[in-house]
Wavefront OBJ file of the C-alpha trace (Angstrom):
o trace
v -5.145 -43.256 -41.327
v -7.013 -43.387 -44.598
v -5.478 -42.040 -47.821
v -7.202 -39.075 -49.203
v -4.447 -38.839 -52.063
v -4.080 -41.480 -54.648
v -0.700 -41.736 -57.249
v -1.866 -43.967 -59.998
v 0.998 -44.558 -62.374
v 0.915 -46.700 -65.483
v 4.143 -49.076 -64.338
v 6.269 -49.364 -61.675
v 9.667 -48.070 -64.116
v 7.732 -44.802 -63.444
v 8.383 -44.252 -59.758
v 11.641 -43.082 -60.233
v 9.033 -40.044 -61.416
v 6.248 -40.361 -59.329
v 8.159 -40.561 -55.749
v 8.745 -36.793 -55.451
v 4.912 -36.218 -55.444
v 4.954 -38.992 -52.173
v 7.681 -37.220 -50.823
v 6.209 -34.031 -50.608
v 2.747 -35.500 -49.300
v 4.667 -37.557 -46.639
v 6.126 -34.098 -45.898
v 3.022 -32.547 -45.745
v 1.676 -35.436 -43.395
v -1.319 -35.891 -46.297
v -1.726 -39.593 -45.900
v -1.650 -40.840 -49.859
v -1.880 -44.456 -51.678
v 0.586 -45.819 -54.283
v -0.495 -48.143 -57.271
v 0.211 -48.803 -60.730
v -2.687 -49.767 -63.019
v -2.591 -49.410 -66.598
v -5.095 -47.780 -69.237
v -4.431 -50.485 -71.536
v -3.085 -53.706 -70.305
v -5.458 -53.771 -66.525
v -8.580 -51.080 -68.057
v -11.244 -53.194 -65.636
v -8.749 -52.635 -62.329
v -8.509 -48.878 -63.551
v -12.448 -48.214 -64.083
v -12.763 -49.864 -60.426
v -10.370 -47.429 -58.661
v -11.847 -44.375 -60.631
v -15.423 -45.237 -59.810
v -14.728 -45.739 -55.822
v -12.304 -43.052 -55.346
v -14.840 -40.360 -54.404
v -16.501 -43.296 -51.970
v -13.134 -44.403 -50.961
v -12.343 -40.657 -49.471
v -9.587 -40.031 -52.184
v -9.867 -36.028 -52.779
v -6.979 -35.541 -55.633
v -5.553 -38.083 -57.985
v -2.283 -37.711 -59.064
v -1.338 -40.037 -62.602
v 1.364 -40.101 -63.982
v 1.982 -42.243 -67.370
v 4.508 -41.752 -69.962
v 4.323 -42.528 -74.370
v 0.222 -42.525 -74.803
v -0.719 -41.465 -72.258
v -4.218 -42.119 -71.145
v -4.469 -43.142 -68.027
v -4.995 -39.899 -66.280
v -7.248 -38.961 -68.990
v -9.370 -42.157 -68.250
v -9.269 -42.311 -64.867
v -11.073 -38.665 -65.428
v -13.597 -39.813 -67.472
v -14.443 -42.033 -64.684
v -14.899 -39.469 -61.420
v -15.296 -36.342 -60.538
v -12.310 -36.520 -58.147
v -9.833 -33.876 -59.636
v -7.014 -35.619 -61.385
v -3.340 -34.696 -61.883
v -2.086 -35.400 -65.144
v 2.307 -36.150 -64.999
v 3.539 -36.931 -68.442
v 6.775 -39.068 -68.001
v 9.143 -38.811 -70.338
v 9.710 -42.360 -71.555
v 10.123 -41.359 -75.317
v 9.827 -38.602 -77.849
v 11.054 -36.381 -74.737
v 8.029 -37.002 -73.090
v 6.030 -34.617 -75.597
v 3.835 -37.240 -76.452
v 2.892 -37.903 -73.261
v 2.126 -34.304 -71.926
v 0.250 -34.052 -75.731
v -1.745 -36.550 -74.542
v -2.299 -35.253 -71.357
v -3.330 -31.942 -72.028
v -5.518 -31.893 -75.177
v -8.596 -33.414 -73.325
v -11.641 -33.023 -74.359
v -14.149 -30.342 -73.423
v -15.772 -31.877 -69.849
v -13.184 -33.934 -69.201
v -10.642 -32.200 -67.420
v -7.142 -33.014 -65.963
v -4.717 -30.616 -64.783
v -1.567 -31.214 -66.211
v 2.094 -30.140 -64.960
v 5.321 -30.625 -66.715
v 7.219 -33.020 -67.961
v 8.506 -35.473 -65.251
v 6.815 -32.989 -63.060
v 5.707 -34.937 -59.736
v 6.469 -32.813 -57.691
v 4.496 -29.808 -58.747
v 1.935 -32.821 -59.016
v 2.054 -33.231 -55.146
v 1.824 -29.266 -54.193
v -0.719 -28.975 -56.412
v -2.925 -32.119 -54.840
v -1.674 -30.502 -51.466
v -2.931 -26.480 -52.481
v -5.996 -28.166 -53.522
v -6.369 -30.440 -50.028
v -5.422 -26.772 -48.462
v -8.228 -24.770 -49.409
v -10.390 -27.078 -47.200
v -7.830 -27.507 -44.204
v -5.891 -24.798 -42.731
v -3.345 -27.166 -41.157
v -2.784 -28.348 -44.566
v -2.469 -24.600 -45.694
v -0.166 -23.315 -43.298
v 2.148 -26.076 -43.525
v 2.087 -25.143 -48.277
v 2.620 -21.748 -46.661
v 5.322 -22.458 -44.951
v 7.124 -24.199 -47.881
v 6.475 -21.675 -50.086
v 8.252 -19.460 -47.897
v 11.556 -22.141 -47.871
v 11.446 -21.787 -51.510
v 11.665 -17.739 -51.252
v 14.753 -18.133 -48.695
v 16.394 -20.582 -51.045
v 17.014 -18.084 -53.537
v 17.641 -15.144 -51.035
v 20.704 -17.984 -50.012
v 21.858 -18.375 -53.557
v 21.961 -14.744 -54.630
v 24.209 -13.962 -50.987
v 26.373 -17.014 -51.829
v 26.820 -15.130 -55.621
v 27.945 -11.934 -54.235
v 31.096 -13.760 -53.372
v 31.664 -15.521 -56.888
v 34.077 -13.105 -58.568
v 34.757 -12.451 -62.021
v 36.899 -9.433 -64.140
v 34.142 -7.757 -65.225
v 31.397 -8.729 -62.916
v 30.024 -5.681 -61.448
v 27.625 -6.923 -58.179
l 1 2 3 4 5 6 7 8 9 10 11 12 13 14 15 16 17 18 19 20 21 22 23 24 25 26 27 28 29 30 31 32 33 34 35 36 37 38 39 40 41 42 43 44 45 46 47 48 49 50 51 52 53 54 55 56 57 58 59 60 61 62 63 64 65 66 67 68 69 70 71 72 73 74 75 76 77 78 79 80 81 82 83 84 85 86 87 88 89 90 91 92 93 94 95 96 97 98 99 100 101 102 103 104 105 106 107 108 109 110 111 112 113 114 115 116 117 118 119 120 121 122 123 124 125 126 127 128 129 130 131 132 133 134 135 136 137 138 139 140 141 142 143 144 145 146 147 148 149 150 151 152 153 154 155 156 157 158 159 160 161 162 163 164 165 166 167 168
């Protein structure tokens, strides 16, 4: 098994974030990688992973880094492998960090999800395996459709919450 999906994060104090974007892969059965390498203190380890993902069969990168920010942004400068931008939320409410994220510029793209956000992270690097794998599809499918029966659940399980003046 060879990982086609690589989470990157800055430090390890960020996989408290970055584990619900392995979750959902190991879910998925997408076999993925886990490292941390940092923009600014390891910048040689990072330019080495960027420019051998594509050769090293990696088809989404998912990079997550919290205060500046940069490493997803780098690591995009470096490949053409799509990369997932997750701003963690280690100060300023994680503003900074998504700030930093987002506003690349033009040419160097990285899709960016919320703050803390791994997990759309993962279904994203999964929707984008999907469009090239109809395994991979079906299975997104089929938790799209969990999602839809979640709230169908929660809006029987309200019918039976009672209040005065609460008219459904």
């Amino acid at each position: 098994m060879k990982a086609i999906v690589s989470i990157i994060m800055g430090s390890t104090s960020d996989l408290k974030v970055m584990e619900k974007a392995a979750e959902f892969l190991n879910e998925m059965e997408i076999p993925f990688e886990i490292n941390a390498l940092s923009a600014h203190r390891t910048p040689e380890a990072v330019e080495v992973f960027a420019k051998n993902a594509e050769e090293n069969g990696i088809k989404v990168i998912i990079a997550g880094a919290g205060m500046a920010a940069h490493l997803p942004g780098v690591i995009a400068s470096m490949t053409t492998v799509p990369v997932i931008g997750v701003p963690i939320n280690a100060s300023l409410d994680g503003m900074d960090a998504l700030l930093a994220i987002v506003q690349m510029p033009p040419g160097i793209p990285v899709a960016t999800v919320g703050i803390n956000g791994a997990l759309n992270a993962g279904i994203l690097a999964a929707q984008m395996i999907a469009t090239g794998d109809a395994e991979i599809m079906d299975k997104v499918r089929n938790h799209k459709k969990t999602l839809k029966q979640k709230i169908v659940k929660a809006n029987e399980e309200l019918k039976a919450v009672s209040y005065k003046f609460k008219v459904n």
